[in-house]
N, C-alpha and C positions, 0 to 999 in steps of 0.2 A: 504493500500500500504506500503511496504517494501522500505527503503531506506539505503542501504547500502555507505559506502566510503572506498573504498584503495586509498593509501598513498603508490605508490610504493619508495622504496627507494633503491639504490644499492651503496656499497661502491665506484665503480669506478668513475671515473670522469676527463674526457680529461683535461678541464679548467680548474678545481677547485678541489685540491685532497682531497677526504676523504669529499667531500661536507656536507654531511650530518649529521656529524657530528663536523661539524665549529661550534666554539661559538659565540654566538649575545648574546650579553650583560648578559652573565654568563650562557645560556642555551643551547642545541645543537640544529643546525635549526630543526634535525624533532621531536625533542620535542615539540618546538614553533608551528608546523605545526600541529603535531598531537590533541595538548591543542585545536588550533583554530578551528578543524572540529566538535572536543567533544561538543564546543558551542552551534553548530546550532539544533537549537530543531526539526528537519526534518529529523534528520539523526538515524537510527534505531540502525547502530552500525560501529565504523570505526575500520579499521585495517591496520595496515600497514603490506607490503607484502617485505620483503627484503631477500638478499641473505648472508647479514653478521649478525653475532653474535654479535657485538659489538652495531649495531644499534638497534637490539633485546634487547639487554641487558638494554638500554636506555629507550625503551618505554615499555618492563616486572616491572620494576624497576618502572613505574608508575601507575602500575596497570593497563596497558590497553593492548590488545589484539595485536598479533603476527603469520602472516604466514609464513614458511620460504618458498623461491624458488629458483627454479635454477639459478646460476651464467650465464647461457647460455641463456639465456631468453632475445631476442633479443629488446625488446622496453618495454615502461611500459605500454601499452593499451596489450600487450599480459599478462604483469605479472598479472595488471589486473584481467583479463579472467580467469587465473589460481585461482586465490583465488574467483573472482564469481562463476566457478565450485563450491567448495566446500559449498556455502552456497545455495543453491536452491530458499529459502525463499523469496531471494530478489528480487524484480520485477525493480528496476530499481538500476545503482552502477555508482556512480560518481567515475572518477580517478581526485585523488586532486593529484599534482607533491609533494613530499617531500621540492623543494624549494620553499614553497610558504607559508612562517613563518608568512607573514600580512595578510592571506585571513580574511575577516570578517563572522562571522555568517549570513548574510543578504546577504553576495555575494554566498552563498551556498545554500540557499533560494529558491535567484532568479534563479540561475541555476535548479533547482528541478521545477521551479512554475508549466512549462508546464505541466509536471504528475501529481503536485497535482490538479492542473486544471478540469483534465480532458481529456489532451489530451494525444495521444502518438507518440512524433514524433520518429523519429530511434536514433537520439541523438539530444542535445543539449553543447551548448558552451557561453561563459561570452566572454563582450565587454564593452568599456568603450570609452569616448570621445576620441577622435585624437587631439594632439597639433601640428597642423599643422605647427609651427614654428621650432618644435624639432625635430618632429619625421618624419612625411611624406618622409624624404629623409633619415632616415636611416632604416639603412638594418635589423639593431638586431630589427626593432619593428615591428611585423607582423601585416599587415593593411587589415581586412576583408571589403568586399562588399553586403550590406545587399538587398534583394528586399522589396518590399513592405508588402511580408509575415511572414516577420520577416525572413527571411531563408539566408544562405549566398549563396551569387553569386560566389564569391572568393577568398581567403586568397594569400597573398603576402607579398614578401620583399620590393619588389619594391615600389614606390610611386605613388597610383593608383586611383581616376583613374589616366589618364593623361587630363591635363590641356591643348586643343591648344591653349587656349586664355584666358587672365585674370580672375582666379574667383573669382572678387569681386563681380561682378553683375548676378552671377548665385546661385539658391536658393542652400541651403544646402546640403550635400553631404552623401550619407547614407555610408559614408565611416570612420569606427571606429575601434580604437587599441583592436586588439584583444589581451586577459588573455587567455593563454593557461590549463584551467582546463576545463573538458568535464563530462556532465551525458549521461546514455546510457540505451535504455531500452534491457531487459538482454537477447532477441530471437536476437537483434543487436549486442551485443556487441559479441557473437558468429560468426556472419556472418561476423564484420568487419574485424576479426583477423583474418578470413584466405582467402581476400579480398586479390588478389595478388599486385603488388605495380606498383604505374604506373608512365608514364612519367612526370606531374606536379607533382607529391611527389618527386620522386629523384631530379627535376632540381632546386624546392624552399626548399626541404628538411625541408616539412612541410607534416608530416604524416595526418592531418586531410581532403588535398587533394585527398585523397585516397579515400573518403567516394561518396565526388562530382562526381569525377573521373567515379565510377561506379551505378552514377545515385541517391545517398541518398541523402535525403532533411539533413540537419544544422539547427536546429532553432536557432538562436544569441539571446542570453539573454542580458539585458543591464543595468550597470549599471553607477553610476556617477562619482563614482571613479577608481583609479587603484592601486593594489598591487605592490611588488618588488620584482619582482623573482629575484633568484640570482645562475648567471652561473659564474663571474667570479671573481678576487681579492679584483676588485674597487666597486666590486656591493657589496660582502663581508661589505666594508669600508660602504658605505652607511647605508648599514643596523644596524650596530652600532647604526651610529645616527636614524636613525628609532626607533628602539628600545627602546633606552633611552627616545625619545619622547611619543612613544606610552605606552609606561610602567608606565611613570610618572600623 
């Protein structure tokens, strides 16, 4: 089995200008990002897929591989798709986000295990405990609902499930912070992207409702930690200190 990873990455960025090429403690993030997926010994070959030159020039410059795409390339699960075209080989192609500079080699793993397993589901996705004291009620942490098959029920902003009454005396809840990194096997990841968009994707503007939407199984991979993605100034600032600690 073939395991591919793009890293799509594009210069624009509402939030955070030039994201991807922000410095974390002397490095640019998709440097950081790109080093972290080289790690995983599951991965056949990664590449980052962008539309600028400058970001190229950062990971050419490291001796690692480069697809360019178009600047019109409306999400990254289609940029994606555009650089899976070009390699055939790969039977299954994880999209790692560009800001995702702490992924660990082991959280790339457990995202893959399903395939290496054995199994094939249509995609999979990473999850990670819920701090129900932090996050349950805000908006930026998207909280999936797992069934008993490992599969999601449902991705939301919202805080969910909903509680009518006390749950202290109700057993645990398969309700966990989803990482938004995704593997796909490669006859899916064709059919996702031109899956038209539907009314639970536009309303949480959470593209992976899309899949649910028209009927594909999620398997939720999980693990015990969480990364720090970073969309915006203060997340920026954190990550400093991240860095400095994980570096050291």
């Amino acid at each position: 089995m073939k395991i591919l990873c793009v890293i799509p990455s594009r210069i624009g960025s509402t939030r955070l200008s030039r994201k991807p090429l922000a410095d974390i403690a002397g490095k640019p993030m998709i440097q950081r990002t790109y080093e972290k997926a080289m790690t995983c010994p599951d991965i056949d070959k990664v590449i980052v897929a962008t539309d600028s030159e400058e970001i190229a020039d950062v990971i050419t410059q490291l001796g690692g591989h480069v697809e360019m795409t178009d600047p019109s390339i409306a999400t990254g699960s289609d940029r994606v798709a555009v650089v899976a075209n070009r390699y055939p080989q790969a039977d299954v192609i994880i999209n790692l986000q560009g800001d995702e500079p702490f992924i660990k080699s082991h959280m790339l793993s457990t995202l893959v295990s399903p395939y290496l397993n054995g199994e094939n589901p249509p995609m999979t996705t990473l999850a990670c405990p819920l701090l129900y004291e932090t996050e349950y009620d805000n908006p930026e942490i998207v909280k999936v609902l797992i069934n008993h098959r490992g599969e999601a029920l449902y991705f939301s902003r919202s805080p969910i499930p909903y509680f009518r009454e006390s749950r202290t005396n109700l057993p645990p809840m398969p309700v966990w912070h989803h990482q938004g990194l995704y593997a796909y096997r490669r006859d899916f990841l064709e059919t996702y992207t031109h899956l038209p968009q539907t009314p639970l994707e536009l309303a949480e503007k959470l593209e992976q409702l899309r899949a649910l939407e028209h009927g594909y199984a999620i398997r939720v991979c999980t693990v015990n930690e969480q990364t720090l993605e970073i969309n915006t100034p203060e997340e920026l600032e954190r990550a400093q200190l991240w860095a400095v600690e994980k570096d050291s």
